[in-house]
C-alpha positions as CSV (number, residue, x, y, z in Angstrom):
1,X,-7.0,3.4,-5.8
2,X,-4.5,1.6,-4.0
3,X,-6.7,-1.3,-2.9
4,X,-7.7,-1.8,-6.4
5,X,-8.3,-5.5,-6.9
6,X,-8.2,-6.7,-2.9
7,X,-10.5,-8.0,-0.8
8,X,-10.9,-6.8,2.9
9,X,-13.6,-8.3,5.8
10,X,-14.1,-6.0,8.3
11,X,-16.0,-6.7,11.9
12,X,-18.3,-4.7,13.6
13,X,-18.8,-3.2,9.9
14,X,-22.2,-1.4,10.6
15,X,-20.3,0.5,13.8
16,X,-19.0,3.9,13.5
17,X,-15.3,3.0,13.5
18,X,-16.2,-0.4,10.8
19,X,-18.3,2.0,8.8
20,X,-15.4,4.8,8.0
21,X,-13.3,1.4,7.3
22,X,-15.8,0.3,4.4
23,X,-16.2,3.8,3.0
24,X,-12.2,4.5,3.0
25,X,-11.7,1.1,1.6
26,X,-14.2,1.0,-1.1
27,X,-13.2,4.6,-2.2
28,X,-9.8,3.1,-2.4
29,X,-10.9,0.4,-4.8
30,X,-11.0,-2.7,-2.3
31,X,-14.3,-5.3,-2.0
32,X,-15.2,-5.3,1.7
33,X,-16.7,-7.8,3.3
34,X,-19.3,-6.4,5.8
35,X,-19.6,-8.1,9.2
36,X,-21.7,-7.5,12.0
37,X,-24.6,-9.1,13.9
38,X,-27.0,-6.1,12.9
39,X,-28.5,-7.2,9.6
40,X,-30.6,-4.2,9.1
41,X,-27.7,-1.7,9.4
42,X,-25.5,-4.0,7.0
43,X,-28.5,-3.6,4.8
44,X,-27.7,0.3,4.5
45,X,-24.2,0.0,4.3
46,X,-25.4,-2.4,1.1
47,X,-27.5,0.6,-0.3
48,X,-24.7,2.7,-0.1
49,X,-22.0,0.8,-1.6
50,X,-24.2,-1.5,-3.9
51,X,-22.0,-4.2,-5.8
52,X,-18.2,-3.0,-3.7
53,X,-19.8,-5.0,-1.0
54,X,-20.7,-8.6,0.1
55,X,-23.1,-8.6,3.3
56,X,-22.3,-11.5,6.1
57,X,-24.9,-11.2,9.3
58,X,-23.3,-13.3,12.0
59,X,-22.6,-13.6,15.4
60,X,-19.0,-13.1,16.4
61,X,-19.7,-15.1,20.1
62,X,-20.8,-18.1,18.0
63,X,-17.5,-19.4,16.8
64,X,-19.0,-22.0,14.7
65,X,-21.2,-20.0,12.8
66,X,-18.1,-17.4,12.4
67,X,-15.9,-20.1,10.8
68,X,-19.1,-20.9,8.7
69,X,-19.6,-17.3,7.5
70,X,-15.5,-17.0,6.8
71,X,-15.9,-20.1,4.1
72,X,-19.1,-18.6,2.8
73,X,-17.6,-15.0,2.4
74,X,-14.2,-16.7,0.7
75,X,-16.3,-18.4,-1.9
76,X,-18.2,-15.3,-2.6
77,X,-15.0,-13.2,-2.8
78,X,-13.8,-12.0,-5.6
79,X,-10.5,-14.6,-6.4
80,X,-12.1,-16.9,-3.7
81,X,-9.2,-14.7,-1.1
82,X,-9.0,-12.2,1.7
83,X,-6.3,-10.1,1.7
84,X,-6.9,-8.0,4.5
85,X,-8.5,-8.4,7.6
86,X,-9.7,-5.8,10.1
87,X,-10.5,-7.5,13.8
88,X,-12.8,-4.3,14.8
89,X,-15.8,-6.1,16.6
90,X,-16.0,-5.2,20.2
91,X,-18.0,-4.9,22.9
92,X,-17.8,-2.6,26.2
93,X,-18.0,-3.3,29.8
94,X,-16.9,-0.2,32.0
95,X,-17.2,-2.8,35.7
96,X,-14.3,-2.8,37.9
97,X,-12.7,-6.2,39.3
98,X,-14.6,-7.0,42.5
99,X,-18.2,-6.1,40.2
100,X,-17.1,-8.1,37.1
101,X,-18.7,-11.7,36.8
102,X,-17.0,-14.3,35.2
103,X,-19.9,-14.6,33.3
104,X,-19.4,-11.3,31.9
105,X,-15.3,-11.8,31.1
106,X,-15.7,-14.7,29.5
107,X,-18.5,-12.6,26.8
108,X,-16.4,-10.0,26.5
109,X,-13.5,-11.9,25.6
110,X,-15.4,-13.8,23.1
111,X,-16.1,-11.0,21.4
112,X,-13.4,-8.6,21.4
113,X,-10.4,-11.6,21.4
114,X,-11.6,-15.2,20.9
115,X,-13.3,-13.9,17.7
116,X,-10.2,-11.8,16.5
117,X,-8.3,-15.3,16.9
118,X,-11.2,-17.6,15.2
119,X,-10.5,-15.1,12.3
120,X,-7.2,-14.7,11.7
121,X,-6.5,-18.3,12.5
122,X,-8.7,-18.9,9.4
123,X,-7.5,-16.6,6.9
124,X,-3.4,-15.8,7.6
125,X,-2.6,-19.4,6.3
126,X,-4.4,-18.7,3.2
127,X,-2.5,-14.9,2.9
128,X,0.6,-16.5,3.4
129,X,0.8,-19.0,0.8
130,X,-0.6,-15.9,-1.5
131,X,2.7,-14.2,-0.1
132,X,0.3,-11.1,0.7
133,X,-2.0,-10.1,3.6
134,X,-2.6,-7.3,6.3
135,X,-4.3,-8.0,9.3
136,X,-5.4,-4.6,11.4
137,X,-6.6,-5.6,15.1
138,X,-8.4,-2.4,16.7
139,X,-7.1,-2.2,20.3
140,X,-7.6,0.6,22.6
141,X,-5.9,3.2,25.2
142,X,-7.4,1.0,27.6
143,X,-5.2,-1.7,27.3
144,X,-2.3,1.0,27.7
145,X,-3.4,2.9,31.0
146,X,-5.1,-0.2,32.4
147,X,-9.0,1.0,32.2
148,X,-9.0,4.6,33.2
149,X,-12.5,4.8,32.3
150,X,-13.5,1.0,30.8
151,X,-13.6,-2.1,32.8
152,X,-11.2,-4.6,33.5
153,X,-12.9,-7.6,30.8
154,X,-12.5,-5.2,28.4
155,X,-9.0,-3.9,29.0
156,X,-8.0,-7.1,29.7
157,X,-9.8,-8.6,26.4
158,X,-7.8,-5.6,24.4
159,X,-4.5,-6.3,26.4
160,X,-4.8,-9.8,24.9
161,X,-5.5,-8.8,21.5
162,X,-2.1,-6.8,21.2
163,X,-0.6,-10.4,22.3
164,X,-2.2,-11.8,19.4
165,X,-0.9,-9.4,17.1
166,X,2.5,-9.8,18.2
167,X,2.2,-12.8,18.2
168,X,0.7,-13.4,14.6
169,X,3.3,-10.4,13.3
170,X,6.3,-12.7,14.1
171,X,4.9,-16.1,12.6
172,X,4.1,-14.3,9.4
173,X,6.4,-11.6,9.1
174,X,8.4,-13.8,6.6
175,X,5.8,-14.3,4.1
176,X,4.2,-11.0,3.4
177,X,2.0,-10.7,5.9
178,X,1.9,-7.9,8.2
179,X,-0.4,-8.1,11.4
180,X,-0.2,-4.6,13.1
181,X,-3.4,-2.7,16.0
182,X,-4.3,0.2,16.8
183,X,-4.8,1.9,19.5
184,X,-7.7,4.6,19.6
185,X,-8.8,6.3,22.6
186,X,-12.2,7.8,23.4
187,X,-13.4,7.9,19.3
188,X,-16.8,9.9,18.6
189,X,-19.1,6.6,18.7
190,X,-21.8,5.4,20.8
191,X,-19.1,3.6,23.4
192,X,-18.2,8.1,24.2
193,X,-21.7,9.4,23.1
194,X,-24.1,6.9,25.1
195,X,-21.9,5.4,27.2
196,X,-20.6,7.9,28.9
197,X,-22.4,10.6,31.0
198,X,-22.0,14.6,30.0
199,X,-20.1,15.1,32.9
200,X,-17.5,12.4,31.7
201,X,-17.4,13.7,28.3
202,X,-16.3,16.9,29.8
203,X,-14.0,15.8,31.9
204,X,-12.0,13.7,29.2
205,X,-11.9,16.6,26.8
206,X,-10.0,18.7,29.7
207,X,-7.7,16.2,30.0
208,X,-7.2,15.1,25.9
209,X,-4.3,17.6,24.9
210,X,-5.8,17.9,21.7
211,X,-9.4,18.9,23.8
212,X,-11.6,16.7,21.1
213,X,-12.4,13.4,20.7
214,X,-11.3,10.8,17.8
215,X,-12.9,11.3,14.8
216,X,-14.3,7.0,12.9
217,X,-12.9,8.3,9.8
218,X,-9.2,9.1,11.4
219,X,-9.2,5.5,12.6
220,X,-10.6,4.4,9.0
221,X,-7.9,6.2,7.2
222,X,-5.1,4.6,10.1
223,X,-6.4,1.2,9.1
224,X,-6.1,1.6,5.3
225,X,-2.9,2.7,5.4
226,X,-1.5,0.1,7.4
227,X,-3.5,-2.4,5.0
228,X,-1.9,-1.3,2.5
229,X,1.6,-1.8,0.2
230,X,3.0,1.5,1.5
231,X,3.0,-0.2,5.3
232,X,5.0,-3.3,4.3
233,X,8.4,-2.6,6.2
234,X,5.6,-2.4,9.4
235,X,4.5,-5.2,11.5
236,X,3.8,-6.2,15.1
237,X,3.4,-2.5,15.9
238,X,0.7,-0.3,18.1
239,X,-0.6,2.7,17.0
240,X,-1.3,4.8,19.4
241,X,-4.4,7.4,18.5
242,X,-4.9,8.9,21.9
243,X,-4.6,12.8,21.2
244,X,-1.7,13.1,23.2
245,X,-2.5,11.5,26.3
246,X,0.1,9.2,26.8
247,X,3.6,8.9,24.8
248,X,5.8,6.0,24.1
């Protein structure tokens, strides 16, 4: 029970990577903070977990109502505090440059980055004068290999949310707060499953090393580690979860 007593908010909660994060965290002894835009699927996470977690519908591209829901969710926490954060809201777009709008960058970036930075401006103050607090940013491969098979909003939009970690890792890093990402590639969610065609599917598993795809709960169990004490000599770091595709 290593989370025993803290409280975690999680994006994208009712997604397949968000939902291995509540079930590892709440089996770890942690209150969660469920966030997503889908009500009806944070309404089965709630049947599941019952009292271990606190439901917040909102919409990550309204930054407003996201600052709203983050003083609503801190006056229902237990403690009134967040202690860990986990930036895993996303959305995909697989265009190229010449086909990508601006229209469509600037959505994707209010999702995947604005939102991570709305958040995380709100709640590292708080963790610092605590003198404890994880932040976890989910990145991808893509921001690594420069889209091999996503589009350049949203390697772009992940590429910028690495900057923000670093960024966040060296204000903080002297006051117990650690602000590390990961970096998945090609988990076993509806971004690989409906997303992408048979034939891609195929192809990437030739080319994976490992020749599977990411499993939510190997993510889930990346982020509670590196939410918890044992990760405290950690910070500003990417890790990689790519199956062997690329090494650094």
């Amino acid at each position: 029970m290593e989370h025993q007593g803290r409280t975690a908010l999680v994006t994208g909660a009712a997604g397949a990577i968000g939902s291995a994060a509540v079930d590892v965290l709440v089996s770890a002894g942690a209150h969660v903070i469920i966030l997503d835009v889908d009500g009806p699927a944070l309404e089965t996470l709630c049947g599941a977990h019952g009292d271990a977690v606190t439901r917040c519908v909102v919409d990550l591209s309204d930054h407003p109502a996201t600052r709203d829901a983050v003083q609503a969710a801190l006056a229902a926490a237990p403690g009134n505090a967040i202690d860990i954060l986990v930036n895993n809201a996303g959305i995909l777009s697989n265009r190229k440059l010449a086909a990508t709008t601006l229209e469509e960058w600037h959505k994707v970036h209010t999702i995947n980055l604005d939102a991570a930075f709305v958040l995380t401006q709100a709640l590292a103050p708080a963790m610092a004068q605590s003198g404890w607090g994880r932040i976890v940013n989910i990145v991808s491969y893509a921001a690594k290999c420069g889209g091999l098979t996503a589009g350049t909003a949203y390697s772009v939009s992940k590429s910028g949310l690495i900057g923000l970690t670093f960024s966040a890792a060296r204000e903080f890093a002297g006051q117990g707060v650690t602000v590390n990402a990961l970096a998945p590639a090609y988990v076993m969610s509806p971004m690989v499953s409906d997303q992408l065609t048979a034939e891609e599917r195929d192809a990437l598993l030739r080319d994976i090393p490992v020749h599977r795809f990411c499993e939510p709960d190997e993510v889930a169990n990346a982020i509670a580690f590196l939410a918890s004490a044992k990760s405290g000599f950690i910070t500003g770091e990417v890790l990689d979860m790519n199956g062997g595709l690329q090494f650094d």
